[in-house]
PQR file with spaces between the fields and no chain letter, atoms N, CA, C, O and H, PARSE charges and radii, in Angstrom:
ATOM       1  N    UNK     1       8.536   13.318   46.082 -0.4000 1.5000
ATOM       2  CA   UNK     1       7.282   13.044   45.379 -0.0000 2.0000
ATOM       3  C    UNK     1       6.758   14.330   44.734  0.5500 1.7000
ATOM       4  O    UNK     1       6.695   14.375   43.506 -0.5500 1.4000
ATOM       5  N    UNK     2       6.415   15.275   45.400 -0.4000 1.5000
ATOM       6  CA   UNK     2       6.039   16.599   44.989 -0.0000 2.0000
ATOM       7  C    UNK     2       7.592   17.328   44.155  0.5500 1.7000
ATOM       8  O    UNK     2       7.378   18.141   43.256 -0.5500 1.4000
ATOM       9  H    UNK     2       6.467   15.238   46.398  0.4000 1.0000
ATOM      10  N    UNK     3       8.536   17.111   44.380 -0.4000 1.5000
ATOM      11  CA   UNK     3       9.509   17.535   43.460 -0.0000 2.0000
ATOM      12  C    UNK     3       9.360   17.141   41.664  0.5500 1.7000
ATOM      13  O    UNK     3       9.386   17.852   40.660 -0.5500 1.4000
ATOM      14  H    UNK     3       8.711   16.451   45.111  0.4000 1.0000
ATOM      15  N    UNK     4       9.195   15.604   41.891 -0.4000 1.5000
ATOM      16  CA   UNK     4       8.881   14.962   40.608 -0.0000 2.0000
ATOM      17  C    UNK     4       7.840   15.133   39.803  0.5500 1.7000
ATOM      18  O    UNK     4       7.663   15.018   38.590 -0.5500 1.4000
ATOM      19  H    UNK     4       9.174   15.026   42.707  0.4000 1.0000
ATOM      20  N    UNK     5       7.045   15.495   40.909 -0.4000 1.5000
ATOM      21  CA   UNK     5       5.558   16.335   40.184 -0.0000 2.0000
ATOM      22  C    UNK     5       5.313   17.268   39.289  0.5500 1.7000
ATOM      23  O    UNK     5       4.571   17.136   38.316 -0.5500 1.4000
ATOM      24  H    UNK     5       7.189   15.589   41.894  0.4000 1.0000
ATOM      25  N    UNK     6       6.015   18.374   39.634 -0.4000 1.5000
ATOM      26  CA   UNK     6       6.581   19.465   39.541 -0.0000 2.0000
ATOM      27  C    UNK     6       7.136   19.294   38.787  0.5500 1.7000
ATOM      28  O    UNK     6       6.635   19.882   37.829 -0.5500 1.4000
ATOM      29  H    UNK     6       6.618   18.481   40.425  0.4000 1.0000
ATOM      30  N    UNK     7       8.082   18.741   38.482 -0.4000 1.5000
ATOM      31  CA   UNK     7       8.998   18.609   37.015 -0.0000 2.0000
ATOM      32  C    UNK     7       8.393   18.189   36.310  0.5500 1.7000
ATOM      33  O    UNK     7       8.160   19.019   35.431 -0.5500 1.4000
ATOM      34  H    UNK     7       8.489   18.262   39.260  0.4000 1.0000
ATOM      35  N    UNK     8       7.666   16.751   36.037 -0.4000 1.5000
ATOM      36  CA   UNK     8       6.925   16.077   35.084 -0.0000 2.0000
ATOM      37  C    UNK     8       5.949   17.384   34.418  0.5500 1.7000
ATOM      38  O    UNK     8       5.863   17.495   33.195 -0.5500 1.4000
ATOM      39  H    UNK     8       7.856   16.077   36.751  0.4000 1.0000
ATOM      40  N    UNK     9       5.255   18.319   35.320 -0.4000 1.5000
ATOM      41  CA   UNK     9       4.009   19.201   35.151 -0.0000 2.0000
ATOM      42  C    UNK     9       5.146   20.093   34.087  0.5500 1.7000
ATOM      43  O    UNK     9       4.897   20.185   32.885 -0.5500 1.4000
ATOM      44  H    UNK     9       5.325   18.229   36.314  0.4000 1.0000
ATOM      45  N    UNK    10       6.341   20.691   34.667 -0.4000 1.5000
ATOM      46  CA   UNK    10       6.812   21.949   33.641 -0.0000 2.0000
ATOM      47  C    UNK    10       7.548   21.338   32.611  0.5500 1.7000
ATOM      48  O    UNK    10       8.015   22.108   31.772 -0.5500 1.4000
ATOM      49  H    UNK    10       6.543   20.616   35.643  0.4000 1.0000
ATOM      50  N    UNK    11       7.828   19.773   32.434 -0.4000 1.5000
ATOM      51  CA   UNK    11       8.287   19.453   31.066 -0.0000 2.0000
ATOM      52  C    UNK    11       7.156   19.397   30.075  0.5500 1.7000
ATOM      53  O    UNK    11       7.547   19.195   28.926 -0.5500 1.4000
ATOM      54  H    UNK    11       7.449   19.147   33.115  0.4000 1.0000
ATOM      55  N    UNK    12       5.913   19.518   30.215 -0.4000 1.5000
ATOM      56  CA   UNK    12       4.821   19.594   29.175 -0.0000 2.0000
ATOM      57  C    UNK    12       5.112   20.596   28.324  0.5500 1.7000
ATOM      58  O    UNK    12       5.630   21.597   28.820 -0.5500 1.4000
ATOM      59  H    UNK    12       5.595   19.682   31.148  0.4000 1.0000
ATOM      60  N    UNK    13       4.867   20.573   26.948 -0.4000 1.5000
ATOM      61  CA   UNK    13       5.107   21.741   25.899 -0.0000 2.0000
ATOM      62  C    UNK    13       4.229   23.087   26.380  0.5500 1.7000
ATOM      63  O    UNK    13       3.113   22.982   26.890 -0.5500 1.4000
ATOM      64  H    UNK    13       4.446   19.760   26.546  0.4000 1.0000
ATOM      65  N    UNK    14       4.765   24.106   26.189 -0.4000 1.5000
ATOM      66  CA   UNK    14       4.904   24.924   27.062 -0.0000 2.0000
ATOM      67  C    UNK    14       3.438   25.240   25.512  0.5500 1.7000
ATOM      68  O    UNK    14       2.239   25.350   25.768 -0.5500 1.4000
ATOM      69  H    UNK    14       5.671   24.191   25.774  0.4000 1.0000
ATOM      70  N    UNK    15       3.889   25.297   24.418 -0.4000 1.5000
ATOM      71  CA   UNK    15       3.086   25.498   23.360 -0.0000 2.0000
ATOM      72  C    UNK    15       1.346   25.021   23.807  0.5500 1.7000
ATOM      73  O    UNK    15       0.417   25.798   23.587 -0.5500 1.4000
ATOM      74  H    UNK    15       4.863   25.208   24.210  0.4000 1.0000
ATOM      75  N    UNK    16       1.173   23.899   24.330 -0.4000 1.5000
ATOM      76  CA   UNK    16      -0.289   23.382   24.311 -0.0000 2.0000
ATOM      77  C    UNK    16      -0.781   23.892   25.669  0.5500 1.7000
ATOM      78  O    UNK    16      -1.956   23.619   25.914 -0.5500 1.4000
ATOM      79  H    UNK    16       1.928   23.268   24.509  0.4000 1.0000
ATOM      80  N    UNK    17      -0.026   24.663   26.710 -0.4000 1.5000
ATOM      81  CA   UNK    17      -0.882   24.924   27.613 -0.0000 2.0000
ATOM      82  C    UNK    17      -0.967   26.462   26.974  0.5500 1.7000
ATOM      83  O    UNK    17      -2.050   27.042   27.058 -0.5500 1.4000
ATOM      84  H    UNK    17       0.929   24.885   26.511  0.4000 1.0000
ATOM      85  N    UNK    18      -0.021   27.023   26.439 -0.4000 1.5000
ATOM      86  CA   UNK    18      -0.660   28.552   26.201 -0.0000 2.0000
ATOM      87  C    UNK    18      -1.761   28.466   25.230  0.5500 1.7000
ATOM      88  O    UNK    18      -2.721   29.234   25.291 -0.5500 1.4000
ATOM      89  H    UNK    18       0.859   26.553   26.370  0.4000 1.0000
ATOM      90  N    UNK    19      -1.631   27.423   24.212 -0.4000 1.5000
ATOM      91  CA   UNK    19      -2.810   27.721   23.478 -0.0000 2.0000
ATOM      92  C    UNK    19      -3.998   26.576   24.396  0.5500 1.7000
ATOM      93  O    UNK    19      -4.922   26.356   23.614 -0.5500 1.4000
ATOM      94  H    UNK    19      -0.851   26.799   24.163  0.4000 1.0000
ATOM      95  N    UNK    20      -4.149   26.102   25.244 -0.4000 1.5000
ATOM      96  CA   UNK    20      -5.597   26.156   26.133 -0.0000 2.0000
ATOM      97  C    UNK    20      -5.737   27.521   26.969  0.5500 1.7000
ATOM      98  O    UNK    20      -6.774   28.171   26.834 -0.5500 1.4000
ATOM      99  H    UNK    20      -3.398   26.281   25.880  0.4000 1.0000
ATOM     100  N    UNK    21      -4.954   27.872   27.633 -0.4000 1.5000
ATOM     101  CA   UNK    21      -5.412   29.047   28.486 -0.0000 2.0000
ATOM     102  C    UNK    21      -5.969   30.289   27.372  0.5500 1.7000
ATOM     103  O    UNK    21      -6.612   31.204   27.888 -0.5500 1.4000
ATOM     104  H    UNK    21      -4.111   27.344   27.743  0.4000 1.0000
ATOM     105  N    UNK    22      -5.810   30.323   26.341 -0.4000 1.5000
ATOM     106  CA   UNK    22      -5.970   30.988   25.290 -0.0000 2.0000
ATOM     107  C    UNK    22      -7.322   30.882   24.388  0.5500 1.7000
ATOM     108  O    UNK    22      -7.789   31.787   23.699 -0.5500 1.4000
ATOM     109  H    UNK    22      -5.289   29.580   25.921  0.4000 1.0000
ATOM     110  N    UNK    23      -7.861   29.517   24.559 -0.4000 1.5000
ATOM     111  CA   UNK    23      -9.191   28.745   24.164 -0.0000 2.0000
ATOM     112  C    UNK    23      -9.619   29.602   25.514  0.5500 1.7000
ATOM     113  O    UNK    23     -10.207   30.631   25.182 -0.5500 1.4000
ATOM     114  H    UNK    23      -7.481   28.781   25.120  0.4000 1.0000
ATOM     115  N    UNK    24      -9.504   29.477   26.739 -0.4000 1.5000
ATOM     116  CA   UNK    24     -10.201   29.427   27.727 -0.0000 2.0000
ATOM     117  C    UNK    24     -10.840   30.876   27.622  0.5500 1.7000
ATOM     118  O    UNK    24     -12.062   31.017   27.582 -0.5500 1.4000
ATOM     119  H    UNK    24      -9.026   28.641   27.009  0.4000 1.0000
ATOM     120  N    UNK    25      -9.955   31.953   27.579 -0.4000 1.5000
ATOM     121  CA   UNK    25     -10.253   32.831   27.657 -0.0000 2.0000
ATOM     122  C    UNK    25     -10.672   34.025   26.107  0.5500 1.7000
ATOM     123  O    UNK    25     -10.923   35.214   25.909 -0.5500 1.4000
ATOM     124  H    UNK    25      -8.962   31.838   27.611  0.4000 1.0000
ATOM     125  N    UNK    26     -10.573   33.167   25.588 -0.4000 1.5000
ATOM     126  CA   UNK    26     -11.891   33.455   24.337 -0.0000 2.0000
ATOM     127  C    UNK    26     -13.224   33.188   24.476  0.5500 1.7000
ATOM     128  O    UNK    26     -14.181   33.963   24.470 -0.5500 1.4000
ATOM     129  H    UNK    26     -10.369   32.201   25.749  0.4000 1.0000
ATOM     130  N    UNK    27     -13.159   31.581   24.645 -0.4000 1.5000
ATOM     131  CA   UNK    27     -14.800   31.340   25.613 -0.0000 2.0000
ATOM     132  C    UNK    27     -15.175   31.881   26.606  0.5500 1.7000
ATOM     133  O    UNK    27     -16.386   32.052   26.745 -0.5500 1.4000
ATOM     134  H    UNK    27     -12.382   30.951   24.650  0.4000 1.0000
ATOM     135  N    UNK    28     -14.185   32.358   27.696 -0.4000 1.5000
ATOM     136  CA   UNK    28     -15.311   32.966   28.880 -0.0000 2.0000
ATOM     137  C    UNK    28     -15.743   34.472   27.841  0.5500 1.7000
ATOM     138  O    UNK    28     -16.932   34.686   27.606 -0.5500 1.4000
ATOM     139  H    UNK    28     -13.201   32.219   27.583  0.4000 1.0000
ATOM     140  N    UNK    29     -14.505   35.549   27.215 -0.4000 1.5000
ATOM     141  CA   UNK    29     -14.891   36.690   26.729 -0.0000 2.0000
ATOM     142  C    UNK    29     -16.328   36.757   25.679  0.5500 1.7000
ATOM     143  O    UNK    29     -16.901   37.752   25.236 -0.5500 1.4000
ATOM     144  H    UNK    29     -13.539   35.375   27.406  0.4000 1.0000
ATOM     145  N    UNK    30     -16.623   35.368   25.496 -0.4000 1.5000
ATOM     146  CA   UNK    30     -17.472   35.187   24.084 -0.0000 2.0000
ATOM     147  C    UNK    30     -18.838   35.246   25.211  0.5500 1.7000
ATOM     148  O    UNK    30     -19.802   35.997   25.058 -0.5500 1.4000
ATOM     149  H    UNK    30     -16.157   34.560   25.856  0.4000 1.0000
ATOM     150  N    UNK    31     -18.629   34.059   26.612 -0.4000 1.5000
ATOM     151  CA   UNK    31     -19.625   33.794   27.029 -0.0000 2.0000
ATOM     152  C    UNK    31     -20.126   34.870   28.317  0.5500 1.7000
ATOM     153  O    UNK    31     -20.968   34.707   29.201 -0.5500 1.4000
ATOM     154  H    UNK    31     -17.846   33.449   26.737  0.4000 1.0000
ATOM     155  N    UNK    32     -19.236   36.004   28.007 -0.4000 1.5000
ATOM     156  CA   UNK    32     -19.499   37.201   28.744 -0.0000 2.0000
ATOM     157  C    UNK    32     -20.165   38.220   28.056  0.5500 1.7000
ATOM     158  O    UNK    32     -21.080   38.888   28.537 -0.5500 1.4000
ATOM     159  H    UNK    32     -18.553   36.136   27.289  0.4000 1.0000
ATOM     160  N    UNK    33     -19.664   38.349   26.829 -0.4000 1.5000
ATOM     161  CA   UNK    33     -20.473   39.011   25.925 -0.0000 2.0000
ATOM     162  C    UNK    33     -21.832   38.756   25.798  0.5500 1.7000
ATOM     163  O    UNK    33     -22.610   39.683   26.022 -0.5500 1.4000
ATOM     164  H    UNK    33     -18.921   37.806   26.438  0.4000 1.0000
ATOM     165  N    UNK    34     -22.382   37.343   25.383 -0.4000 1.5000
ATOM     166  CA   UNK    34     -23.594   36.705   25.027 -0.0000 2.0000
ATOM     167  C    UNK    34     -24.193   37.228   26.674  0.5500 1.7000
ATOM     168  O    UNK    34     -25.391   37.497   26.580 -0.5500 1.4000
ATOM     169  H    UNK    34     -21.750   36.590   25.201  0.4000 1.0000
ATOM     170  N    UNK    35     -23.761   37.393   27.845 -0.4000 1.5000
ATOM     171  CA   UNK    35     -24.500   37.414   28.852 -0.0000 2.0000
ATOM     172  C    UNK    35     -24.641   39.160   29.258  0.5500 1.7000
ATOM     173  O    UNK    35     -25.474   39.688   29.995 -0.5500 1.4000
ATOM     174  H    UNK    35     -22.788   37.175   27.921  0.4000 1.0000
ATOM     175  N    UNK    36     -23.757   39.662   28.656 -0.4000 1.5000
ATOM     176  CA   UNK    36     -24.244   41.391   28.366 -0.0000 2.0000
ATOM     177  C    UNK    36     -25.609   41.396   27.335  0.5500 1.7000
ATOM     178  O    UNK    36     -26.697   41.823   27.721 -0.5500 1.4000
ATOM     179  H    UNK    36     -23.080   39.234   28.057  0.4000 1.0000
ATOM     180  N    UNK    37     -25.440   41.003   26.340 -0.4000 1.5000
ATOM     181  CA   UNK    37     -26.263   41.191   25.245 -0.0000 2.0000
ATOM     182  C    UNK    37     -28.057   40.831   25.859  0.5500 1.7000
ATOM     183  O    UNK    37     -29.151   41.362   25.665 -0.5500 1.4000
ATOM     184  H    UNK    37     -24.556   40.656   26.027  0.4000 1.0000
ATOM     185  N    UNK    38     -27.517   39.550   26.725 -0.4000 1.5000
ATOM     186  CA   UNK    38     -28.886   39.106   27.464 -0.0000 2.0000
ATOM     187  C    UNK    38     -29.586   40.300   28.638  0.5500 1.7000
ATOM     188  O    UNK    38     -30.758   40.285   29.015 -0.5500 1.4000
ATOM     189  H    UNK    38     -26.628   39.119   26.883  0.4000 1.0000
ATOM     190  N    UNK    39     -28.793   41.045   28.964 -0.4000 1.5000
ATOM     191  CA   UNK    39     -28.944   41.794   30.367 -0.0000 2.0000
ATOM     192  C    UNK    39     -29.405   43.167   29.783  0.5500 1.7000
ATOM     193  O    UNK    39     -30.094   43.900   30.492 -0.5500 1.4000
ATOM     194  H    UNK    39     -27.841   41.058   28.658  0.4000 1.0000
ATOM     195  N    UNK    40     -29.037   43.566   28.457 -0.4000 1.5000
ATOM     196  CA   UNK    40     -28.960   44.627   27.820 -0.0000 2.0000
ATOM     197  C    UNK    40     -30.660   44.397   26.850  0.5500 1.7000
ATOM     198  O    UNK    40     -31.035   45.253   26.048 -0.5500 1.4000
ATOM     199  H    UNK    40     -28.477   42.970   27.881  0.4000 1.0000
Protein backbone atom coordinates (compact mmCIF):
# COMPACT_ATOMS: atom_id res chain seq x y z
CA UNK A 1 0.00 0.00 0.00
CA UNK A 2 2.60 2.54 1.05
CA UNK A 3 4.91 1.22 -1.80
CA UNK A 4 2.18 2.22 -4.39
CA UNK A 5 1.90 5.44 -2.76
CA UNK A 6 5.12 6.29 -3.16
CA UNK A 7 5.30 5.57 -6.69
CA UNK A 8 2.01 7.14 -7.76
CA UNK A 9 3.50 10.49 -5.56
CA UNK A 10 7.13 10.37 -7.68
CA UNK A 11 5.43 9.71 -11.10
CA UNK A 12 3.91 13.35 -10.87
CA UNK A 13 5.78 15.80 -13.30
CA UNK A 14 8.59 16.58 -11.56
CA UNK A 15 8.10 20.18 -13.59
CA UNK A 16 4.75 21.28 -11.51
CA UNK A 17 6.03 20.51 -8.13
CA UNK A 18 9.30 22.58 -8.67
CA UNK A 19 7.46 25.32 -10.01
CA UNK A 20 4.95 25.28 -6.69
CA UNK A 21 7.74 25.00 -4.23
CA UNK A 22 9.05 27.94 -6.20
CA UNK A 23 5.55 30.03 -5.95
CA UNK A 24 5.89 29.08 -2.32
CA UNK A 25 8.91 30.51 -1.65
CA UNK A 26 8.56 33.79 -3.44
CA UNK A 27 5.44 34.38 -1.33
CA UNK A 28 6.83 33.60 1.99
CA UNK A 29 10.23 35.96 0.76
CA UNK A 30 7.60 38.71 -0.43
CA UNK A 31 5.54 38.11 2.84
CA UNK A 32 8.73 38.43 4.91
CA UNK A 33 9.77 41.42 3.44
CA UNK A 34 6.26 43.28 3.81
CA UNK A 35 6.69 42.12 7.61
CA UNK A 36 10.33 43.79 7.90
CA UNK A 37 9.09 46.91 6.30
CA UNK A 38 6.17 46.78 9.05
CA UNK A 39 8.69 46.29 12.06
CA UNK A 40 11.08 48.84 10.54
Amino acid sequence: MKNSFTTSFWQKPLVSQVRCITLSNIYFSVSFLFFLCELG
